[in-house]
BABAFI-285507 format. One line per 4 residues: number of its first residue (from 0); their letters; for each residue x, y, z of C-alpha. Coordinates in steps of 0.1 Angstrom, whole numbers, plus 5000, padded with zeros to 4 digits. Example, Ala and Ser with C-alpha at 12.3 -4.5 7.8 and 13.67 -1.06 7.14 Angstrom:
2
0	AS	5123 4955 5078 ~ 5137 4989 5071;
This chain:
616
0	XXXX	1923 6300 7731 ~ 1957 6297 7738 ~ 1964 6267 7717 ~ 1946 6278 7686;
4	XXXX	1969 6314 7690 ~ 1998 6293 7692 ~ 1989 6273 7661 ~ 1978 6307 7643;
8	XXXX	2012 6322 7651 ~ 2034 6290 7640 ~ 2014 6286 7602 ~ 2022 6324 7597;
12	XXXX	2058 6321 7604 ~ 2057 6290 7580 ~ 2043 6307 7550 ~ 2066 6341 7557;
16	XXXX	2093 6316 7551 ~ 2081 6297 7525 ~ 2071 6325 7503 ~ 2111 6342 7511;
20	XXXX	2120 6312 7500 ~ 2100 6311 7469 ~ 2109 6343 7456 ~ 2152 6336 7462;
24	XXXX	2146 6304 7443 ~ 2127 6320 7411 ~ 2150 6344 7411 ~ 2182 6319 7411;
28	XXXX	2165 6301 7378 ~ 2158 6331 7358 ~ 2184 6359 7371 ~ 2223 6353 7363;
32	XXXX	2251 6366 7390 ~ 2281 6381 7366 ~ 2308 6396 7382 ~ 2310 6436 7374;
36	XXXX	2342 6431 7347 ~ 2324 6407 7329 ~ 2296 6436 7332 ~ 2318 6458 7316;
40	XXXX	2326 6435 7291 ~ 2292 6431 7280 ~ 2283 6464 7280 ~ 2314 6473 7254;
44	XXXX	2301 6446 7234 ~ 2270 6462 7232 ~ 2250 6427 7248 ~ 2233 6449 7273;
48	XXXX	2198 6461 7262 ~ 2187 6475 7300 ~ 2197 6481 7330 ~ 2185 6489 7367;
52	XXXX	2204 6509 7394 ~ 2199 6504 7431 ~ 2219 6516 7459 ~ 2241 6483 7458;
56	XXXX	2231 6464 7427 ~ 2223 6468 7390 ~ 2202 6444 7374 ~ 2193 6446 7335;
60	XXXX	2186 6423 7302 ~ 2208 6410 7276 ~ 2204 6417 7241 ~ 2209 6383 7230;
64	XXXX	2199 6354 7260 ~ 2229 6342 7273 ~ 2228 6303 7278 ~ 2190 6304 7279;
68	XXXX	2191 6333 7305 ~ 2180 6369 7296 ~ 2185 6382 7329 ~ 2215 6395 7352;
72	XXXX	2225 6411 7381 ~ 2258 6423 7396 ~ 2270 6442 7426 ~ 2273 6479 7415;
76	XXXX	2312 6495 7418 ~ 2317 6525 7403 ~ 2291 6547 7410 ~ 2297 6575 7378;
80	XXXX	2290 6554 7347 ~ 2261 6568 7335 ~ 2278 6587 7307 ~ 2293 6550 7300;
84	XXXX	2261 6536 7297 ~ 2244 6567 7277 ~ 2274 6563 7252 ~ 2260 6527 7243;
88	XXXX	2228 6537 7242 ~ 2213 6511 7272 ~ 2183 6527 7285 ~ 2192 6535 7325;
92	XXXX	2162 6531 7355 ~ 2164 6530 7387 ~ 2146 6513 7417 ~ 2152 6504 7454;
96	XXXX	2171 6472 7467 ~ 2136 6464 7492 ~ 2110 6445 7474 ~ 2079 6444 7492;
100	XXXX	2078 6408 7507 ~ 2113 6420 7519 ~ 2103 6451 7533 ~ 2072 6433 7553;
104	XXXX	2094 6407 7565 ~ 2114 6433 7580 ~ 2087 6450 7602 ~ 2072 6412 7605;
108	XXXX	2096 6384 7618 ~ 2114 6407 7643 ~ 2082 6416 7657 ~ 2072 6377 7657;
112	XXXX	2105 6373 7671 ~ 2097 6397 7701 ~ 2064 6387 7706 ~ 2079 6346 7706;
116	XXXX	2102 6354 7734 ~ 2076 6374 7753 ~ 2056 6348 7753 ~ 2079 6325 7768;
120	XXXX	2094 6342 7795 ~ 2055 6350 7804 ~ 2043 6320 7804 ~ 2075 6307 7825;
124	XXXX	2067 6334 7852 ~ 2033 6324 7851 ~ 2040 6287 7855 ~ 2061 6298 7892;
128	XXXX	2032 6323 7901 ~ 2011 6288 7904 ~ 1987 6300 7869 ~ 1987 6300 7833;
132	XXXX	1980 6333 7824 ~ 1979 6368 7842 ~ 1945 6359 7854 ~ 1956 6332 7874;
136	XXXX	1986 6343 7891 ~ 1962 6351 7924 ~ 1954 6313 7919 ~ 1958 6288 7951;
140	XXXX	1988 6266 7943 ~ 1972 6243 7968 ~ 1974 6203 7954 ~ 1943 6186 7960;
144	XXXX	1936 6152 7975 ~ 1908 6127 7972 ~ 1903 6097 7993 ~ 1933 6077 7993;
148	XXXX	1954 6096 7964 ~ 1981 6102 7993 ~ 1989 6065 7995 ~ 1992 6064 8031;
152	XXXX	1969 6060 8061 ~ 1968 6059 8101 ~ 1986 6024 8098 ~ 2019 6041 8083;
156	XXXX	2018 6063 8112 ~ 2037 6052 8147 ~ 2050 6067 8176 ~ 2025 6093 8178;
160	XXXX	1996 6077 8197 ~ 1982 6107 8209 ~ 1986 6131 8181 ~ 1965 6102 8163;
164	XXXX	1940 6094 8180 ~ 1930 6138 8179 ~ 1934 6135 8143 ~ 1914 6106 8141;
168	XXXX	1885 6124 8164 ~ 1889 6149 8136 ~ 1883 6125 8108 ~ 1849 6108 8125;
172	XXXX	1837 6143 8134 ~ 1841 6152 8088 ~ 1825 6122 8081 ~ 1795 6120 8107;
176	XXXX	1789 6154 8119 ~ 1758 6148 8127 ~ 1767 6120 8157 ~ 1799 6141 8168;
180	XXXX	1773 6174 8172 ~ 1746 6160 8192 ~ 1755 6176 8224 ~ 1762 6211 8205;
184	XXXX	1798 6210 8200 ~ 1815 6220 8165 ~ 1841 6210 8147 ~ 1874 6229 8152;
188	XXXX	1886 6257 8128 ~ 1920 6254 8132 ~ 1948 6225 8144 ~ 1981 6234 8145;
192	XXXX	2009 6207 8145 ~ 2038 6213 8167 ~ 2073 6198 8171 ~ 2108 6194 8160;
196	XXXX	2117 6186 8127 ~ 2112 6148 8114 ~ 2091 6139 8140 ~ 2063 6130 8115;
200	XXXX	2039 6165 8110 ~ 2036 6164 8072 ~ 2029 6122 8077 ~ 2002 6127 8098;
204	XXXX	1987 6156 8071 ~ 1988 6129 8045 ~ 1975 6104 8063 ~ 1938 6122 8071;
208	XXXX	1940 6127 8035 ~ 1938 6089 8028 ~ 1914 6085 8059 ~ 1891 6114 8057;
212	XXXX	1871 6107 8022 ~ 1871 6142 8019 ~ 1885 6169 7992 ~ 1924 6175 8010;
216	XXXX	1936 6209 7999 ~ 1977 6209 8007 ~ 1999 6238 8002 ~ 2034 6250 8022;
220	XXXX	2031 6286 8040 ~ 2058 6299 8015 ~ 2040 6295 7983 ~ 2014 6321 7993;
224	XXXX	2041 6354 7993 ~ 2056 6360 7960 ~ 2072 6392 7945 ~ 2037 6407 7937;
228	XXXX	2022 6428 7957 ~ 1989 6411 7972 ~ 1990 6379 7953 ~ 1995 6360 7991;
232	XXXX	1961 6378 8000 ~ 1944 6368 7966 ~ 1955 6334 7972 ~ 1943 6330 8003;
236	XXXX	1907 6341 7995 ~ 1911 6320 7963 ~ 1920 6288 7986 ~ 1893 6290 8010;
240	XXXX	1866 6298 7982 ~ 1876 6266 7964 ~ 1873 6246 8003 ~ 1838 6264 8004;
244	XXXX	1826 6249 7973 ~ 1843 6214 7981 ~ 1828 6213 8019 ~ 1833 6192 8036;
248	XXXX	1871 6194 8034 ~ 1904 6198 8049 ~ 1929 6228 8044 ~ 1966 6219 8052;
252	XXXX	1992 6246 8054 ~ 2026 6231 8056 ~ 2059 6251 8070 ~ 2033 6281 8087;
256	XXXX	2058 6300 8099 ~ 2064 6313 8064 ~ 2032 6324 8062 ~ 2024 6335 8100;
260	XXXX	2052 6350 8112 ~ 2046 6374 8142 ~ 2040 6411 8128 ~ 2063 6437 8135;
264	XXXX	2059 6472 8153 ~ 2071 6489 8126 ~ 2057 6479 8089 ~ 2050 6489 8052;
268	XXXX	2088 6484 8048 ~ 2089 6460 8011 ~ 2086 6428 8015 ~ 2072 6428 8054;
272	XXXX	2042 6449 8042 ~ 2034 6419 8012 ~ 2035 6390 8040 ~ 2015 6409 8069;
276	XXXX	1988 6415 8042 ~ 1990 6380 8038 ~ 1985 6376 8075 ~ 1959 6396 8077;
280	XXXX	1937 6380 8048 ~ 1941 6344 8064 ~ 1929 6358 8098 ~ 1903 6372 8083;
284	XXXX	1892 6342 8066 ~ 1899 6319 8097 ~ 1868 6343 8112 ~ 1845 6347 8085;
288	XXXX	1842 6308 8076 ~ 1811 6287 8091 ~ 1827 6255 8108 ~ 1793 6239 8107;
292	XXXX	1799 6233 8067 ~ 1829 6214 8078 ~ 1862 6232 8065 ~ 1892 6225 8090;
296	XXXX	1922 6244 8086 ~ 1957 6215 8097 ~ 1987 6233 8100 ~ 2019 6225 8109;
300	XXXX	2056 6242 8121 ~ 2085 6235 8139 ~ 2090 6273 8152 ~ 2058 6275 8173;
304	XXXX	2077 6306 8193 ~ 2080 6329 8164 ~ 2042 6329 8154 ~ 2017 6357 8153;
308	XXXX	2000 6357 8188 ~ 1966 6363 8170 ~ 1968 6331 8149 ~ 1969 6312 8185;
312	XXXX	1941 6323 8202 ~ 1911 6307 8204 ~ 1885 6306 8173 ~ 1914 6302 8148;
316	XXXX	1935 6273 8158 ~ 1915 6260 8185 ~ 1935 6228 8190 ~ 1976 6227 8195;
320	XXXX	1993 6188 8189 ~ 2024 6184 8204 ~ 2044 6160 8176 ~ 2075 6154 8199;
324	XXXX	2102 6129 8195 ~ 2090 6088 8204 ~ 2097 6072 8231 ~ 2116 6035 8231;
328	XXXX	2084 6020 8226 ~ 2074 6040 8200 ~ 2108 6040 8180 ~ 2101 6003 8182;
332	XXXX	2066 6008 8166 ~ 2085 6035 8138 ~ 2107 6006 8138 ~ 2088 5978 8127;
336	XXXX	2066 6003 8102 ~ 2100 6010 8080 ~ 2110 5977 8081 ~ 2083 5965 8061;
340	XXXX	2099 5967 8030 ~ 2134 5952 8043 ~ 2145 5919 8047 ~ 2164 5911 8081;
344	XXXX	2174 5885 8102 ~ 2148 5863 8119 ~ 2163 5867 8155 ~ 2164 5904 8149;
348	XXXX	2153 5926 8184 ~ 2137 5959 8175 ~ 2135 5968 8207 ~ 2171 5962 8215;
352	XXXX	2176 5986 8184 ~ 2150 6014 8200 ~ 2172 6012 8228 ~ 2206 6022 8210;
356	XXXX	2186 6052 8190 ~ 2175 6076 8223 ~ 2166 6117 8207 ~ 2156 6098 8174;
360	XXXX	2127 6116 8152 ~ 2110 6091 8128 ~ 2127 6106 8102 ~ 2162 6096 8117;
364	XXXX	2147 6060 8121 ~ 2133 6059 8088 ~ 2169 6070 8077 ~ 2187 6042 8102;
368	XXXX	2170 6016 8088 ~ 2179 6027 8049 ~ 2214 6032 8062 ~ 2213 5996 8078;
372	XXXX	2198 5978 8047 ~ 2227 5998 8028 ~ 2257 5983 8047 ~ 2241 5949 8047;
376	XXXX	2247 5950 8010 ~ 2278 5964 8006 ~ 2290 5937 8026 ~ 2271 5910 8007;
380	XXXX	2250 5895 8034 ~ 2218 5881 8027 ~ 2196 5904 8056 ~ 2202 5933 8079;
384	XXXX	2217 5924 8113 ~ 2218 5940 8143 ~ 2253 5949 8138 ~ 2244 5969 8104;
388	XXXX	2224 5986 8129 ~ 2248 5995 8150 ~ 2274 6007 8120 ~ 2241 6028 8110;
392	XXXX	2242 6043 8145 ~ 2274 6055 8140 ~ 2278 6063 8108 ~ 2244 6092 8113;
396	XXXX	2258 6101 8147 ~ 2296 6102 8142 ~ 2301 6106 8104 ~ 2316 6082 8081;
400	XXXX	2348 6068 8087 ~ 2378 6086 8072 ~ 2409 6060 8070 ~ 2428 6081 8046;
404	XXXX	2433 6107 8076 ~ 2465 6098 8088 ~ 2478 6108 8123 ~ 2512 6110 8133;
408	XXXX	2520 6093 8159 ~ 2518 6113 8185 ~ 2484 6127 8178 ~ 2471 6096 8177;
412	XXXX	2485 6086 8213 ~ 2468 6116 8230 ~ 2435 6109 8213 ~ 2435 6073 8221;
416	XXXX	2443 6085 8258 ~ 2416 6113 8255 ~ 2387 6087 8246 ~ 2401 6061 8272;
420	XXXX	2396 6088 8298 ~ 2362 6098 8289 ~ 2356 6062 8288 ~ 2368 6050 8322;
424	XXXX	2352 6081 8335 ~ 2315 6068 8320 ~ 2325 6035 8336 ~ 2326 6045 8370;
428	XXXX	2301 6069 8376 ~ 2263 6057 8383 ~ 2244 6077 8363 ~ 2265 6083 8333;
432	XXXX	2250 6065 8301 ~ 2273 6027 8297 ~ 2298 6030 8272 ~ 2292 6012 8241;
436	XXXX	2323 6012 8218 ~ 2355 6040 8218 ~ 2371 6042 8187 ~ 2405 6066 8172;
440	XXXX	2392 6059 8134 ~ 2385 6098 8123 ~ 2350 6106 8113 ~ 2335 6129 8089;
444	XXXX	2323 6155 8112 ~ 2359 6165 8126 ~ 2363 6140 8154 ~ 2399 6127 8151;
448	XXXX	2379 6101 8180 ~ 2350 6091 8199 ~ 2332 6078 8226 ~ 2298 6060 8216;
452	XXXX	2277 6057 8251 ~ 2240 6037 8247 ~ 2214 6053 8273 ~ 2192 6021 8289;
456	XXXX	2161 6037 8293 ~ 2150 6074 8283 ~ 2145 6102 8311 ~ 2126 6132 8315;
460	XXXX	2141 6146 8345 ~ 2180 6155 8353 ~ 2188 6157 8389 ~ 2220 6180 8396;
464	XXXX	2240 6147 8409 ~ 2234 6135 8365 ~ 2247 6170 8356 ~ 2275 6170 8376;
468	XXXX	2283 6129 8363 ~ 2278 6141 8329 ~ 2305 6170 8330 ~ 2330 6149 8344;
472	XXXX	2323 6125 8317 ~ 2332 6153 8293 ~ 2363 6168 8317 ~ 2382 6136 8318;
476	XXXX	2391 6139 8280 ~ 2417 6167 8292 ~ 2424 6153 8328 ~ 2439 6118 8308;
480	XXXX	2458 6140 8289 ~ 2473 6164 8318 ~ 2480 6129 8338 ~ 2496 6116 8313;
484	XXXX	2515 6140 8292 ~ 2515 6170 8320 ~ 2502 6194 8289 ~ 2469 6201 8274;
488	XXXX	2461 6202 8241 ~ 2429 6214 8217 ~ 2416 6191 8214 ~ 2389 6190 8246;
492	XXXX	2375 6230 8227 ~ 2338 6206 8220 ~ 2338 6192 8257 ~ 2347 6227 8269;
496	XXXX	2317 6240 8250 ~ 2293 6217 8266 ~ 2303 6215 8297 ~ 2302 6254 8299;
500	XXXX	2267 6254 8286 ~ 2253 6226 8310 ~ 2270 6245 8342 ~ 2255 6279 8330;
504	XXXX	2216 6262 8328 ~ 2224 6251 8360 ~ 2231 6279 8376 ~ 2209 6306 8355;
508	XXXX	2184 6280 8346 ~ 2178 6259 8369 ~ 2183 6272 8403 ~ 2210 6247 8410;
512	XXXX	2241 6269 8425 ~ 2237 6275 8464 ~ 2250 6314 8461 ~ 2223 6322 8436;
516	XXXX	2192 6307 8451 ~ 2163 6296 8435 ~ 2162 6319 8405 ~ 2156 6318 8369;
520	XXXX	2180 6349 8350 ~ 2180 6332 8316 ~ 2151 6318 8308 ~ 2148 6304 8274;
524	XXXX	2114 6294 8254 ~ 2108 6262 8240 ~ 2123 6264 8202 ~ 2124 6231 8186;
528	XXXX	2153 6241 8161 ~ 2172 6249 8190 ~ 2191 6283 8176 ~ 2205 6299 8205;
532	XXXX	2207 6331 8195 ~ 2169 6334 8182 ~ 2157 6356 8212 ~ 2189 6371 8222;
536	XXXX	2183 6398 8243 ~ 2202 6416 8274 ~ 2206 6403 8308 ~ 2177 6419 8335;
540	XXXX	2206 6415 8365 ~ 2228 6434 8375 ~ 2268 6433 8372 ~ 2272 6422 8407;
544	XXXX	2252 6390 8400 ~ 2268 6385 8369 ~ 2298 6379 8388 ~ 2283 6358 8415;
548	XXXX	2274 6332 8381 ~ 2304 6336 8367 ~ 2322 6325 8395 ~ 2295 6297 8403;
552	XXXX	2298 6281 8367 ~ 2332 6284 8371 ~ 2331 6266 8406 ~ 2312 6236 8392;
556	XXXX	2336 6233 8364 ~ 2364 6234 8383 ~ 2348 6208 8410 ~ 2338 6184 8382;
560	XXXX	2378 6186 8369 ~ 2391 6176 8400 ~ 2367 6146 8403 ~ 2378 6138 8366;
564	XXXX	2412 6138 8380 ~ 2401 6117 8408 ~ 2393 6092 8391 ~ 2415 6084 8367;
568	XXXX	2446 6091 8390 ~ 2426 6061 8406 ~ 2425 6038 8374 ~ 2456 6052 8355;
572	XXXX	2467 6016 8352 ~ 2437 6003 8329 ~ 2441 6038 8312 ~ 2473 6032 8303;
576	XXXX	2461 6000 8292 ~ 2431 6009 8274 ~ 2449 6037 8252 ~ 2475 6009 8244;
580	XXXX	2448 5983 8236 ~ 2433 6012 8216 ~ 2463 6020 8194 ~ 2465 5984 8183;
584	XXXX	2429 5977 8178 ~ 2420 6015 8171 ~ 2383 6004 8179 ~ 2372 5990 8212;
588	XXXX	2337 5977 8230 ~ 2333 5968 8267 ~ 2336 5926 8258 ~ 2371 5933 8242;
592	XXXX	2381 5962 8274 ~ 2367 5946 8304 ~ 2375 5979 8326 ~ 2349 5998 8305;
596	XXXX	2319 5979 8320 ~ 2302 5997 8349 ~ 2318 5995 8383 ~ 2289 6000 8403;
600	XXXX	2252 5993 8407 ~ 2236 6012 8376 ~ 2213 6041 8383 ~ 2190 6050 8352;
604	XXXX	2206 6067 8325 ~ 2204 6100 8315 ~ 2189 6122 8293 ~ 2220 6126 8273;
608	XXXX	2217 6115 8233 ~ 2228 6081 8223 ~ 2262 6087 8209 ~ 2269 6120 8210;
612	XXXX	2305 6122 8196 ~ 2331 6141 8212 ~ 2345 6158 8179 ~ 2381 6164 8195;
């Protein structure tokens, strides 16, 4: 219907303009243009036999033909020459300057016109409501799957072992319901995917959509709310009437938190009343559907905290999957999936590389290895190495290098004696993670230096003795610089920031200060995006005990200064040496700076991320 108005619209256009045209050119062959003198002179000659008056023109006819033409026309001047033209005796008529193709045009084409742009800027806003009309803007914008259209499967999934092997339960339950329900049980409704971001939610979506055989109906949370009121609600019941008709299927919801954010007290308030609506429909659906015909709703969010507590319960997402960062072994397994498609050095040790990339999602790996294959070519080698690996490492952690920032001297000499501190420091404490390279070359992310350290093995629990290594790690920046130069300078504000923070959690956290006790008096929920100030709210203690932490963080700092001091008060000959060595080389690994291997017998490492600059 559409196309034929479109071509009914374009062939009326065509012939408006083709018979415009028609008429302007007859009248250019048969009608001559005469200035008004030569008019006049005419007229006085008596070679005019008519004439017609309009509001701007006259037309008329010659006597005689003039060279074959009997017709004129000229823009009208002087407005009283009537008596002129009843003095020759030229018979005077009158008429209007609008013919009528001229005066239909004019109601016509800017009505054509109007309805032309109409029609685009509907259609437009039709195309972003997810339809092609006005009936479809209550349309699911979900994109459908069949089989294998995804292009991936369980095999281009790693790392995630457990979240698999539920997904793959889910998969053999779709496609032999009848073994899977022999003891009663049912299918679940809902499965909600958990975790930070990149750790492979949206992956493990796509892959039950090339595993499943099933229709795979995909759509993100924030395509359901748009600036109509009720369209999310119509598009809800829309979406799980097409899964209905295509049962046995699976519904994914990406980004839910769009879509399921808790509900407020207060409501009806724009925008908030649109999406509880919204809400409210997809609960409603959630309870209504028959999990028997095989429909399962896969979800999936990094802000688990901030959704409605009646999405959770049980009979709507019966089944929560944790999708947390790998471990080393299954970085290795991410590993070895991405480098598929790149070509690398035969002696190459993933597992040494797993090692180096502790706190990494699979997106980050996927990215490390990209990065790696990338500096392999720009310097013209033939594979990736491990040391393209390790320039990957820092290039994601630190930033890129930026040799155009020049330092003047001085600057540079307190930096390179900051890093060597934290350095040294790392070096000869036991559970501090072993330092892997210290470097003055300025990086992207504000660091005029930094100290790379490589955990060997990942950890789950922190005992205070780590907490306490790992602040003195970060205080010995400043001490090197009070030793040496007996001033401070700014550029320990990061390392204050941390260490602040970790002496807080221990005291208000973790029940770690002796004049506090064993309480918790800032508990924080899990949030995988980590904002701080998400679920700010006041402090349940009194003043008096807001002291008492004060002074205990304060105490912990101070203790972990002096030990900072300590030390390299100890060792200020190899950090005179280091800083010097630094200068020269401005880049520096434990083989070139003996001093900056471990002193003593290693404990395991802690939980600390792999390279974590200090951006001084």
């Amino acid at each position: 219907m559409e196309k034929k108005l479109k071509f009914s619209i374009g062939y009326a256009v065509a012939v408006a303009v083709l018979m415009l045209g028609f008429q302007y050119w007859i009248a250019y062959r048969t009608t001559a243009v005469i200035d008004y003198s030569d008019f006049i002179a005419h007229l006085e000659a008596h070679e005019i036999a008519s004439v017609t008056v309009t509001e701007t023109q006259i037309t008329g006819r010659f006597t005689v033909p003039m060279d074959g033409i009997d017709q004129f026309v000229t823009t009208r001047v002087d407005p009283d020459f009537a008596e002129r033209l009843e003095r020759y005796g030229v018979t005077i008529g009158g008429a209007s300057d609008q013919t009528w193709l001229g005066a239909s045009l004019s109601w016509i084409l800017p009505t054509l016109v109007f309805f032309g742009i109409w029609s685009v800027l509907f259609r437009r806003i039709a195309a972003q409501q997810g339809g092609s009309g006005l009936v479809n803007i209550g349309k699911s914008r979900a994109k459908v799957y069949v089989e294998r259209d995804t292009g991936v499967t369980f095999d281009d999934v790693a790392g995630v072992d457990e979240a698999k092997a539920e997904l793959q339960e889910i998969v053999s339950f779709l496609n032999d319901r009848d073994t899977y329900g022999r003891l009663g049980a049912r299918i679940p409704k809902g499965i909600l995917l958990v975790g930070p971001p990149g750790t492979g939610k949206t992956l493990l979506a796509r892959a039950i959509a090339g595993e499943a055989g099933v229709p795979f109906f995909s759509i993100s949370g924030a395509e359901f709310v748009e600036m109509f009121v009720g369209v999310g609600a119509a598009r809800v019941r829309d979406l799980f009437d097409q899964a209905r008709k295509a049962a046995p299927c699976i519904i994914f919801v990406d980004e839910l938190d769009a879509l399921g954010r808790a509900r407020s007290a207060v409501s009806g308030f724009g925008g908030n009343d649109e999406k509880e609506q919204t809400l409210n429909q997809l609960l409603s659906e959630l309870d209504g559907f028959d999990p028997t015909v095989g429909i399962v709703l896969l979800a999936a969010t990094n802000r688990p905290e901030i959704l409605d507590p009646a999405l959770l319960r049980s009979g709507r997402f019966d089944r929560q999957i944790v999708v947390d960062r790998p471990e080393r072994k299954g970085r290795e397994q991410i590993l070895r999936v991405h480098m598929r498609k790149v070509k690398a050095d035969k002696g190459l040790d993933l597992d040494q590389i797993a090692g180096i990339t502790t706190g990494f999602t699979g997106a980050d790996l996927a990215n490390l290895v990209n990065e790696a294959a990338i500096i392999a070519t720009r310097r013209g080698a033939g594979a990736v190495s491990l040391d393209d690996f390790t320039a990957a490492v820092e290039r994601i952690i630190a930033g890129a290098e930026r040799r155009t920032r020049l330092m003047n001297p001085d600057e540079r000499t307190r930096v390179a004696h900051h890093e060597m501190g934290h350095a040294l420091a790392a070096a000869s404490l036991p559970s501090a993670d072993p330092v892997h390279k210290v470097s003055i070359i300025p990086r992207s992310v504000g660091a005029l230096g930094y100290t790379l350290q490589r955990p060997t093995e990942d950890r789950f629990l922190i005992t205070l003795s780590d907490l306490k290594d790992r602040m003195v790690v970060l205080l010995a920046g400043r001490a090197a610089e009070q030793l040496v130069f007996h001033e401070i300078s700014t550029g320990a504000a990061d390392d204050l920031a941390k260490v602040t923070d970790i002496a807080r959690e221990c005291v208000t956290r973790f029940g770690m200060a002796k004049d506090i006790g064993n309480v918790v008096l800032e508990d924080r929920p899990l949030r995988w995006l980590g904002d701080k100030n998400f679920d700010a709210r006041p402090k349940d203690y009194s003043e008096e005990t807001a002291r008492e932490v004060d002074l205990a963080v304060r105490a912990l700092i101070a203790e972990s200064y002096g030990r900072a001091t300590a030390i390299l008060t100890a060792r200020k000959a190899d950090l005179l040496a280091g800083a010097a060595m630094l200068l020269t080389l401005e880049s520096l690994t434990p083989d070139d700076f003996p001093p900056l291997r471990r002193k003593t017998a290693a404990k395991r490492a802690s939980v600390r991320k792999v390279g974590s600059p200090d951006r001084d």
